[in-house]
Steps between C-alpha positions, in 0.01 A plus 500: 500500500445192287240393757301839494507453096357219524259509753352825279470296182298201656311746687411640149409168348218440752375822434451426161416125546180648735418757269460281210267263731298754601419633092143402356494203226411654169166398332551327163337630190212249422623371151118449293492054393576477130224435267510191348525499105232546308404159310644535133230537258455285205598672143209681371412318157633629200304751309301381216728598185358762273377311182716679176300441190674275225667720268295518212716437148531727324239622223612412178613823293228613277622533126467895415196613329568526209484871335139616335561664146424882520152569355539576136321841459638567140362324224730285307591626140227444246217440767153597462175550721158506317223666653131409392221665472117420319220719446234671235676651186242414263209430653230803638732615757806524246500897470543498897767167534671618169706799710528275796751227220669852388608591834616172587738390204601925523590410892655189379773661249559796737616220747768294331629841369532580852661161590217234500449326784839464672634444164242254354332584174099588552268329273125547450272207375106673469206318452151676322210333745222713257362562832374096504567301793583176314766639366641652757507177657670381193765773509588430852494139472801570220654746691510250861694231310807776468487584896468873478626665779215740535196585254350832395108458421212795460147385526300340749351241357801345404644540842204334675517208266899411523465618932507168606787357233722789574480422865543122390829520218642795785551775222400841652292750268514844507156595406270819337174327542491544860191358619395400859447169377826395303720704797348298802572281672859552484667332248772547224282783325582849613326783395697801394227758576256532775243214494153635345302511843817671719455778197123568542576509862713716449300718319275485722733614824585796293095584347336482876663801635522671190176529424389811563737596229478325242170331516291598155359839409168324452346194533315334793509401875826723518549416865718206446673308253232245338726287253399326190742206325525565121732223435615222231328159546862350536700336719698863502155723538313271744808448757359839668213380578582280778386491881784618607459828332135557555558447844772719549296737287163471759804563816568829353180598486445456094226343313499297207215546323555363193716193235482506162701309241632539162652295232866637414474732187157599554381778313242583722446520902215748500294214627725451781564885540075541560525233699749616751297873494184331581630288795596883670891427420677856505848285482603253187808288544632271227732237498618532117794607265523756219196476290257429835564805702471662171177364364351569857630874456325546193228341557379721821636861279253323220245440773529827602570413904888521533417795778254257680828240548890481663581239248862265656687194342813315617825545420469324082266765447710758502697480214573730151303230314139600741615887452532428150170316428273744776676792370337810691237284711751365705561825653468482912532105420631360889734177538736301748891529355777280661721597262742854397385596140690702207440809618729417756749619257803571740517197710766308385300141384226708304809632344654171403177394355443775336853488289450110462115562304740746301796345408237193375320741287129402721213668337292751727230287575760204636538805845259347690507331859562154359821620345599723797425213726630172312815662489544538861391120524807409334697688705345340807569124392828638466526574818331214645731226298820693605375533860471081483806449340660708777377261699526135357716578168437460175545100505172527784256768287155352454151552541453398870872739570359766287128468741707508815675812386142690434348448834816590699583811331186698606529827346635570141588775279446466136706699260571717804154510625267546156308255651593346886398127560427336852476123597542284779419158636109570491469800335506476089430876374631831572281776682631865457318745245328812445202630359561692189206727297529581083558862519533671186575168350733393693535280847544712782579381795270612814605290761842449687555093490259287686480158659193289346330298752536117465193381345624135384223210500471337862 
């Protein structure tokens, strides 16, 4: 049994011996050659470091400003402020400048009862120039040496003369003689009505289209205006006869025909009247004050032609004193006002006035224009020396301050707009006003307010 066992089992084993012999050789998997390593690459260099800027030390610490004093705007106790003016009270203009000196010292008290300047006391110093330019010079050159803030003169000739000096010491000058001349160039003068010439253009924006209207009930060439100057051989009369207003006169179509000159005072301009008629004039302008208009008036009633011509002035003309002194001739009388007038009786500055010429016990022949008007000057320095100490306090109020002050405020109401003043940096006279007419004996206003042209010497 052992032997069959074992016979089986080595049979077996050569089975499996042949078997294994007779199996394929596996293929090996192809392993791929390792790469060799890549050479090491030297250290890239080292970035360039980013420069930082040296720390600056640090600024040293500015002391504090020290504190500006607040503007004093009040006046200290017991201060004063003088205003100045010069101008004819006893020379042949007197009975015109006379009113002019009432209304100012009246406008004077009526403001330190109503608190002065900010406080300060208002003085007046006037000088009498008896209408002579030497001494107006004279009164000026007294009045520079106290450094007046701002002056207050009234006739032309005067103003011309001290132009250049007023420019020169910087004291700024209100002025009544308002003449092309002594207004321009701009300086330190300001004139507080329209400048002669911008009046006659005026009056002549408003005649042109008019015509038809008013042009005379007789007379000759009726067709169109044909004007003759009747006017004072002054530096006042003569400033409307410049080329600036006969040209604007020949743009709107208007001839002048005629220029005749007369001594202030004259008795007599029937010469000049004649003359004017016989050169075809239908129109007579004059550039005069109270008794000029009125001797004119008279003298064409007396010549028996006061239908033949429309008979105009500027604004000094019309005044109580040429009513006065023409009496009925200066009926239909024509003229340029810049200005409100007592009539006016409810607006609140004519009222004012009025009660200040009152209270001071004026006389009746003291209501004029001057007095109306030199009143509301006072008020407008007022406001023109508060306005600067406003703006550089009382410690910085002088001449040149005051000057700056004028040209930058432009537009100015005086005693509420009796009279309204205008400036700026070239312009050195105001330019509203309307034509009135003597109605009844009385001014009578015509027109609504108009803009004169500017006429001023080129």
């Amino acid at each position: 049994m052992k032997k069959i066992i074992l016979t089986t089992t080595l049979v077996a084993m050569v089975v499996l011996v042949l078997v294994a012999c007779a199996a394929p050789t596996p293929t090996p998997t192809p392993v791929p050659p390792t790469k060799p390593p890549e050479p090491t690459k030297p250290p890239a260099p080292a970035a360039t470091p980013t420069p930082v800027p040296a720390t600056k030390p640090p600024e040293p610490t500015k002391p504090p400003e020290p504190t500006k004093p607040a503007l004093r705007t009040r006046a200290n106790p017991g201060e004063k402020i003088t205003l100045y003016h010069l101008g004819d009270v006893t020379g042949p203009l007197a009975a015109i400048t006379t009113p002019l000196v009432s209304g100012f010292d009246d406008g004077v008290k009526y403001l330190n009862k109503t608190g002065g300047i900010r406080g300060a006391e208002v003085l007046v110093e006037m000088f009498d120039t008896k209408s002579q330019v030497d001494l107006a010079i004279s009164g000026y050159t007294r009045f520079r040496e106290k450094k007046p803030l701002v002056l207050q003169m009234y006739g032309s000739p005067e103003t011309e003369a001290l132009k250049a000096r007023l420019g020169e010491d910087k004291i700024p000058v209100l002025t009544a003689g308002v003449s092309s001349k002594g207004s321009y160039p701009p300086g330190y003068v300001f004139a507080v009505v329209p400048i002669y010439t911008d009046q006659f253009g005026l009056f002549l924006d408003w005649l042109v289209p008019n015509w038809d209207k008013v042009k005379p009930a007789k007379g000759q060439a009726l067709d169109s205006p044909k004007i003759a100057f009747i006017t004072w051989d002054t530096a006042f009369g003569r400033d409307v006869l410049t080329a600036e207003a006969r040209a604007y006169a020949e743009r709107k179509g208007v001839k002048i025909v005629a220029q005749e000159l007369f001594t202030p005072g004259a008795p007599d301009v029937t010469t000049q009247i004649l003359n004017a008629k016989k050169a075809g004039a239908n129109v007579i302008y004059t550039n005069t004050l109270a008794h000029g208009p009125a001797q004119i008036l008279k003298d064409v009633v007396s010549l028996g032609v006061r239908e033949e011509f429309l008979i105009a002035g500027c604004n000094w003309g019309l005044d109580l004193s040429m009513l006065a002194l023409a009496r009925e001739a200066a009926e239909g009388f024509y003229g340029v006002f810049p200005n409100l007038w007592w009539d006016d009786a409810d607006h609140p500055g004519v009222k004012t006035i009025q009660a200040e010429f009152t209270l001071n016990n004026r006389k009746p022949a003291e209501r004029s224009v001057g007095y109306l008007l030199a009143f509301a000057f006072v008020d407008a320095m007022r406001q023109y020396i508060e306005k600067t100490i406003d703006r550089v306090g009382f410690e910085g109020l002088s001449g040149a301050a005051v000057y700056e002050t004028i040209i930058a405020t432009g537009r100015l109401d005086a005693m509420q707009g009796v009279t309204t003043l205008d400036y700026g940096p070239d312009k050195r006279a105001p330019s509203r006003a309307r034509i009135v007419q003597v109605q009844k004996g009385k001014f009578v206003y015509i027109t609504d307010w108009m803009t004169a042209p500017d006429l001023r010497p080129r």
